[in-house]
C-alpha positions as CSV (number, residue, x, y, z in Angstrom):
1,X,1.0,5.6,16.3
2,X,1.4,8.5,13.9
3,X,5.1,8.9,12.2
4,X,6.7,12.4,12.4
5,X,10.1,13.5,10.4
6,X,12.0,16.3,11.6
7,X,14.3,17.9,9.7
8,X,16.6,20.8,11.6
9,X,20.3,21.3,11.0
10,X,20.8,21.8,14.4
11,X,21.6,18.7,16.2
12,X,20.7,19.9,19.4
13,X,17.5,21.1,18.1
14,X,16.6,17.9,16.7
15,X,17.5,16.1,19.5
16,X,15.1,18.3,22.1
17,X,12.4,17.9,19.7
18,X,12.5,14.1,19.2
19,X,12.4,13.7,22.9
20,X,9.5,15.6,23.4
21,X,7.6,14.0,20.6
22,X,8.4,10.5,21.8
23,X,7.4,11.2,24.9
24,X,4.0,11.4,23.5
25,X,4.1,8.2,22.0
26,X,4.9,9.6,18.4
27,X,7.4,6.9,16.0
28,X,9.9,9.6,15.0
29,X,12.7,10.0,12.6
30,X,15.0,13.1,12.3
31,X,17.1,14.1,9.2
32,X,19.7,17.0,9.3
33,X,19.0,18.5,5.7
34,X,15.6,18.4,3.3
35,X,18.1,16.6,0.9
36,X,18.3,14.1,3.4
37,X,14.6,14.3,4.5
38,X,13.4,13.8,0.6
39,X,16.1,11.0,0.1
40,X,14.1,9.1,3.3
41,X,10.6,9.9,1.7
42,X,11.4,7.7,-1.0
43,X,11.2,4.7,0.9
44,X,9.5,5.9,4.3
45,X,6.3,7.9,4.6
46,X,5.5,9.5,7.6
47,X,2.4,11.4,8.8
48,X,3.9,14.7,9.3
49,X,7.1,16.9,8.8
50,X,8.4,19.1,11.2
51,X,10.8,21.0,9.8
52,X,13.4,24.0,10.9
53,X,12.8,27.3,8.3
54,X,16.6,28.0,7.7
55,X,18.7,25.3,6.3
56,X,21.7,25.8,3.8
57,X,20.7,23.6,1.1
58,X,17.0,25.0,0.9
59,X,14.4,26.9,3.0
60,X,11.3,25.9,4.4
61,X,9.2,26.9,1.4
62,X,11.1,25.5,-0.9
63,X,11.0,22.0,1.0
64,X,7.4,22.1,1.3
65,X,7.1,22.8,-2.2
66,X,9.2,19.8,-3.2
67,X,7.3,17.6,-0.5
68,X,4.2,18.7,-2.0
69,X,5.1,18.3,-5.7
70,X,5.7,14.9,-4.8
71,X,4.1,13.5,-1.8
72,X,2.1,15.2,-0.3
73,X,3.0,14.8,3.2
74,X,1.8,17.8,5.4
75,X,4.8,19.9,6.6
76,X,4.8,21.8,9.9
77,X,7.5,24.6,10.5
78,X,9.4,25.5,13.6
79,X,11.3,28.6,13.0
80,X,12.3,32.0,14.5
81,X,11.3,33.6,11.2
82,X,8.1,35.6,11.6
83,X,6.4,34.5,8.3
84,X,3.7,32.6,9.8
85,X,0.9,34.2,7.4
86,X,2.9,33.2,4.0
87,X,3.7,29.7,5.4
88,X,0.4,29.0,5.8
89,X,-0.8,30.6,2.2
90,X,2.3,29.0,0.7
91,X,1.0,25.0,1.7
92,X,2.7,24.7,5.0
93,X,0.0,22.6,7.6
94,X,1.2,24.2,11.0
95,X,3.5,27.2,11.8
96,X,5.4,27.5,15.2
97,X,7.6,30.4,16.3
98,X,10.6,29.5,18.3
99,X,11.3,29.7,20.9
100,X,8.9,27.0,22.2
101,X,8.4,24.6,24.9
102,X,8.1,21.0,24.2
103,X,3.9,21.3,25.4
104,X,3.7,23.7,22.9
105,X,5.7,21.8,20.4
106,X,3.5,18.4,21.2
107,X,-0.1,21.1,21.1
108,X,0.9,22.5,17.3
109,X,1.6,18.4,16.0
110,X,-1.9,17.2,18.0
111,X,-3.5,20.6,16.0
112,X,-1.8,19.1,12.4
113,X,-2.6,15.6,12.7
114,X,-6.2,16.7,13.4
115,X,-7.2,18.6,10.8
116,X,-8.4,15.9,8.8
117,X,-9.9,18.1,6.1
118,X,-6.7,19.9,5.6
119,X,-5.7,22.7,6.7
120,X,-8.6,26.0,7.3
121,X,-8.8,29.4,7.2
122,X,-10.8,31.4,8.9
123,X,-12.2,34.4,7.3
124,X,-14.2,36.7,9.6
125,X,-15.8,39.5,8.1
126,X,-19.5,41.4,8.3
127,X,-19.3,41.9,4.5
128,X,-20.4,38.5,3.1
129,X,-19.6,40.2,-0.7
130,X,-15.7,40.8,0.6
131,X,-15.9,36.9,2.3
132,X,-17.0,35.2,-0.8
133,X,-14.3,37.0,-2.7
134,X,-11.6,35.4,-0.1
135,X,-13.0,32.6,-0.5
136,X,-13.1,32.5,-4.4
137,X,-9.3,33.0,-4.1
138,X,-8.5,30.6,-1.5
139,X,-10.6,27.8,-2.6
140,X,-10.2,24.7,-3.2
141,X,-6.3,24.7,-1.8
142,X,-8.1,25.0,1.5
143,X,-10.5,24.6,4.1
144,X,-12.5,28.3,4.2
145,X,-14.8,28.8,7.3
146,X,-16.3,31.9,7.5
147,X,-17.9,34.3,10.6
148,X,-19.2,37.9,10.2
149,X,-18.5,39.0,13.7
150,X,-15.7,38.6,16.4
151,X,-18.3,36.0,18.9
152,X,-19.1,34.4,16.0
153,X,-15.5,33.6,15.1
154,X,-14.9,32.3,18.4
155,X,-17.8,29.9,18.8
156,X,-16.3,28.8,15.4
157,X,-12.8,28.1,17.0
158,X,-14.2,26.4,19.6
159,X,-15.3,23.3,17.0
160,X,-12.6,23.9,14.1
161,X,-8.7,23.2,13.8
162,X,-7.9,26.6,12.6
163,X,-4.6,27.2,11.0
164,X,-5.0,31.2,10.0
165,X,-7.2,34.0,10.8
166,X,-7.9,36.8,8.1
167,X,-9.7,39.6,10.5
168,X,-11.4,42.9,9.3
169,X,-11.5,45.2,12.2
170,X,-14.7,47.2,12.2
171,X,-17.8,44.7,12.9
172,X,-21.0,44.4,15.1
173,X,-20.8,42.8,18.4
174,X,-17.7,41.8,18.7
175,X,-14.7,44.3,16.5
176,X,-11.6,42.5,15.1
177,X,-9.2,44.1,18.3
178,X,-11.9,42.6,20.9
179,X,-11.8,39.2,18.8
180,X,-7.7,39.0,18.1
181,X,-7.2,39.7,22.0
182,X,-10.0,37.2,23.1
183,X,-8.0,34.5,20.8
184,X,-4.3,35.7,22.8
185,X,-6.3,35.1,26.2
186,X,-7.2,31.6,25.0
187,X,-4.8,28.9,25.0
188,X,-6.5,27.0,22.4
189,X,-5.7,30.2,19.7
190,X,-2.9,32.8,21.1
191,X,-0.9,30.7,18.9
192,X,-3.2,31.0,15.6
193,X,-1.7,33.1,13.2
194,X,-3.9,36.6,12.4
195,X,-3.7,38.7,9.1
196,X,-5.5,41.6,9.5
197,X,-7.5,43.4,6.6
198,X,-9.0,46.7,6.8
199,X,-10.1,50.1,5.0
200,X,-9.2,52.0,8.1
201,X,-6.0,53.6,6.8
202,X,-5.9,55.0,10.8
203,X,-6.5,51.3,12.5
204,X,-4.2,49.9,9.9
205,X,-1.0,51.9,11.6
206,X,-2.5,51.2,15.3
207,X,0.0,50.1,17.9
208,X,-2.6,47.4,19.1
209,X,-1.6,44.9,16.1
210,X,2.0,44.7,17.7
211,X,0.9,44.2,21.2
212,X,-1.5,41.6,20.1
213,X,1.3,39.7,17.7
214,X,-0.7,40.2,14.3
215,X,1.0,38.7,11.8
216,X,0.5,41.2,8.8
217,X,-1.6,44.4,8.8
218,X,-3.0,45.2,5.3
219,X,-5.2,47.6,3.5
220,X,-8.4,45.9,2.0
221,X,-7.3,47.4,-1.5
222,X,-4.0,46.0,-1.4
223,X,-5.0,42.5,0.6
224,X,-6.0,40.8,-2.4
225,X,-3.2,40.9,-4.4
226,X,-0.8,40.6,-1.4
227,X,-2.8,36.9,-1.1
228,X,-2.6,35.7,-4.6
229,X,1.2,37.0,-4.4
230,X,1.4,34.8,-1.4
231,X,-0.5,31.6,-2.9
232,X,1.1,31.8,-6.6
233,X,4.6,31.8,-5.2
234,X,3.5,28.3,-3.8
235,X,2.3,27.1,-6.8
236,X,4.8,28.4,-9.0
237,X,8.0,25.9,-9.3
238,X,11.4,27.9,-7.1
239,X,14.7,28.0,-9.4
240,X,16.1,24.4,-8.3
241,X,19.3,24.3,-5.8
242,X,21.1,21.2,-6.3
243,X,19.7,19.1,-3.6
244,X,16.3,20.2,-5.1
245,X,17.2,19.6,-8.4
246,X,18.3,16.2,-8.0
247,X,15.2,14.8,-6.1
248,X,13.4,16.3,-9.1
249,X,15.5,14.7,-11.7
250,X,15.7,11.4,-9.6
251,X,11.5,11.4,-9.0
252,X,11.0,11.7,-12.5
């Protein structure tokens, strides 16, 4: 039986959540604060955390920066903040937006607690010089599975746990619009997060990327250091609060 926290200030919230995950046979904990969630790691591990995005003492990146430090529990956020793309670049395992329904809640923790070989993204691109260069930046902090075409990319989801989609948008066979609204169609991926990259100054300001709930629309000359922004802010230690500084000083 796999062990979940959930952190979420809101009590109501929490309570919701831990029903619905129970139900499905999870052992599960809930905590109302991450100062109260990394007090409990101490002496409890669990196999995931699902944790809110907006909490007084600390945010969600923050948390999963300090769980990370430390010990190395994957984190899952449930948030109405649309940051899906910089939660996954920043080390966070799963991203759900609220609202959601307790089958979509139990889908996203069965997609975690899958991924065995951490978490993956999925670069698709017809340009294997651009791909490799993705993949030089995102290696090894993650998974990178690669396709150079839309149908490609989908046969791909159809075997991998996939927790963020980097999509150019002009390519053979299938284009990056056909493969985006193929993955909205599906109920395995409408909810997989989907940066989209592209030289197309014109397709970048499209309408489409709205209706198809695109997470970030960038310019290939400006995508590169918009993802080592988004990786190095991870990596690089936050100004402590005092909840965080005291499980650092403590855990020392």
């Amino acid at each position: 039986m796999a062990k979940l926290l959930l952190v979420d200030d809101d009590a109501g919230a929490l309570a919701w959540m831990a029903e619905a995950l129970q139900g499905a046979a999870y052992d599960v904990r809930t905590v109302r604060s991450g100062s109260a969630a990394l007090e409990l790691l101490r002496t409890w591990r669990p196999d995931l955390i699902v944790t809110d995005f907006l909490m007084p003492e600390m945010d969600g990146f923050a948390f999963t920066r300090l769980v990370q430090s430390h010990e190395r529990v994957p984190v899952m956020l449930v948030s109405v903040v649309n940051k899906p793309a910089e939660a996954i670049l920043r080390g966070v395992a799963g991203y759900v937006r609220k609202p959601v329904t307790a089958a979509e809640l139990r889908a996203a923790v069965e997609r975690v607690l899958g991924a065995v070989e951490g978490v993956a993204i999925l670069v698709v691109d017809d340009d294997a010089n651009i791909r490799e260069c993705y993949r030089l930046i995102l290696e090894p902090r993650f998974t990178v599975l690669e396709a150079e075409n839309g149908r490609d990319a989908l046969a791909l989801l159809a075997r991998e746990a996939v927790a963020l989609a980097i999509v150019d948008v002009h390519m053979p066979i299938m284009n990056g619009v056909e493969l985006i609204r193929a993955m909205r169609d599906d109920a395995r991926f409408c909810t997989i997060p989907v940066v989209v990259q592209t030289s197309d100054r014109a397709a970048a300001r499209a309408p489409v990327w709205t209706d198809l709930h695109v997470a970030q629309t960038i310019l290939k000359d400006e995508f590169m250091d918009w993802l080592m922004t988004q990786i190095d802010a991870h990596l690089a230690p936050a100004p402590p609060r005092e909840a965080e500084r005291a499980w650092s000083s403590a855990s020392r």
